[in-house]
C-alpha positions in Angstrom: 238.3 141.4 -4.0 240.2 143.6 -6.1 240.9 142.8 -9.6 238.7 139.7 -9.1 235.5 138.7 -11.3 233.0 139.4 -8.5 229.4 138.5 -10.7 228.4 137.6 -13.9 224.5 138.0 -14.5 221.9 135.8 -16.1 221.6 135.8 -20.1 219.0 138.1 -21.4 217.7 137.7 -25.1 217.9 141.1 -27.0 214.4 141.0 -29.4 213.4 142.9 -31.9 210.6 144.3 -30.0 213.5 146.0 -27.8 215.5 146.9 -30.4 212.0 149.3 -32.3 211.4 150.2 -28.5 215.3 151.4 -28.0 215.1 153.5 -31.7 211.8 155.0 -30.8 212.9 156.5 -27.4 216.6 157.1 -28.9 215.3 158.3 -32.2 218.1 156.4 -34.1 216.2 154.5 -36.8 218.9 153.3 -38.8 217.8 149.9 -40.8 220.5 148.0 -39.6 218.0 148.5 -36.3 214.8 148.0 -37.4 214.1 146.7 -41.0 214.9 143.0 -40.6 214.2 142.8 -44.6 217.0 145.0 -45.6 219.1 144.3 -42.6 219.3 140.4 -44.5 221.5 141.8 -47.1 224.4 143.1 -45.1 227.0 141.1 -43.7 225.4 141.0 -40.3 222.5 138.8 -41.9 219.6 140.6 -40.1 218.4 143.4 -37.4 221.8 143.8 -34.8 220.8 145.6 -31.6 221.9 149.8 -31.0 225.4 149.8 -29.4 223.7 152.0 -27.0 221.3 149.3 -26.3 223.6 146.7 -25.0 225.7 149.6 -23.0 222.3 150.1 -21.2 221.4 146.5 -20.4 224.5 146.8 -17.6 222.6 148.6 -15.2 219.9 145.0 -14.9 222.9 143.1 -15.1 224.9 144.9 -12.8 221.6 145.3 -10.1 221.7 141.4 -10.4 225.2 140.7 -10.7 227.1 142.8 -8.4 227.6 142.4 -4.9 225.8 144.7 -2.4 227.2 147.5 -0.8 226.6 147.1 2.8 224.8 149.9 4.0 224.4 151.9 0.9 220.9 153.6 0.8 221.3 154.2 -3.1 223.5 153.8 -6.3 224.1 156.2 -9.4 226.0 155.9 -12.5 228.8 158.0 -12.6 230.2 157.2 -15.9 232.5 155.6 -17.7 236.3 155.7 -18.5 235.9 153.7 -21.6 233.7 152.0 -23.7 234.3 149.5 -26.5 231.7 147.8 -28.7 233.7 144.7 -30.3 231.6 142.9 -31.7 227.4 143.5 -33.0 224.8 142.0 -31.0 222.2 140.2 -33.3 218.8 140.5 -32.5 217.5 137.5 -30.8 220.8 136.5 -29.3 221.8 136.7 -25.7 224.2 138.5 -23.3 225.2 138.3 -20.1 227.8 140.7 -18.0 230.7 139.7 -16.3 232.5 141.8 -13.9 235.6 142.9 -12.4 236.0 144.8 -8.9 238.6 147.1 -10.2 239.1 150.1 -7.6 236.9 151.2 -4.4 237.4 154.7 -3.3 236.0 156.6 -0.4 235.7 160.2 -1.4 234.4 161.6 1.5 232.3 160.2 4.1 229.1 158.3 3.0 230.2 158.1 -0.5 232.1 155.5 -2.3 233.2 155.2 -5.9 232.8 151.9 -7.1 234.7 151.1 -10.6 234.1 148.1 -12.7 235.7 146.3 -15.9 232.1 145.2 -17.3 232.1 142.5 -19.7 229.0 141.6 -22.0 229.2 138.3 -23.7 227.3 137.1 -26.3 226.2 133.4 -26.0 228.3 131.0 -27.8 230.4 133.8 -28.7 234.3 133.9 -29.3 234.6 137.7 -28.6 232.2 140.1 -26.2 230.1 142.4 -27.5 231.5 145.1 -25.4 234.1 145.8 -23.0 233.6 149.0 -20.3 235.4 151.0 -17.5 231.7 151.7 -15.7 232.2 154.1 -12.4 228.8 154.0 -9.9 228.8 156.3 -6.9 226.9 154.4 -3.9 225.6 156.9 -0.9 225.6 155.0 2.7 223.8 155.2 5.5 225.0 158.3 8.3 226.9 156.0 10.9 224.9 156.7 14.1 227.8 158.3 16.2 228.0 161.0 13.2 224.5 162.4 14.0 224.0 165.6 15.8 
């Protein structure tokens, strides 16, 4: 499956109520944010959602998106190589993730490093909203001949 789109995730609607939530926790108030009445007069045309924001939304996407990991007891991020944001993400618009198997690597036994080329999209869009190198670790289960 390498190199091949392997999920793409439902569309979410980003709303106003996430995006005060997300400057409240973040602490990043900016008006662009969170002031719909000033946010009118840039070229946007209202609130857009925090970069960070839609970054964050690929963990839901990717938990519904992804395939499974046969046998993995639990999943972390790891990080990211890259991260892009193309294109704003207007509040009240929705976005979905796409992605790309892009390299599976066992580092030692009982742990794999999963990489992905996540894509959010924003509906009806011509451009995504982002574009990431995302790395999750996934810990498996002890095969039962390894036990002592």
């Amino acid at each position: 499956m390498l190199g091949r789109e392997v999920g793409v995730s439902s569309w979410v609607e980003v709303n106003q109520a996430q995006v005060n939530a997300f400057a409240d926790v973040t602490n990043d108030h900016q008006f662009i944010h969170v002031d719909p009445a000033r946010a009118a007069n840039t070229p946007f045309g209202g609130t857009i959602a925090h970069g960070f924001l839609t970054l964050s939304l690929l963990s839901a996407m990717g938990l519904e998106a992804q395939p499974k990991i046969i046998g993995a007891v639990m999943g972390i991020n790891y990080g990211f190589d890259k991260v892009r944001f193309l294109l704003p993400v207007k509040t009240g618009s929705r976005v979905r993730g796409r992605f790309v198997l892009s390299d599976v690597q066992q580092n030692k036994p009982g742990e794999l490093d999963v990489n992905w080329e996540a894509t959010v999209e924003i509906e009806g869009g011509k451009r995504p909203a982002l574009v990431a190198a995302w790395l999750n670790r996934f810990y498996l289960e002890p095969d039962i001949d390894d036990d002592p």
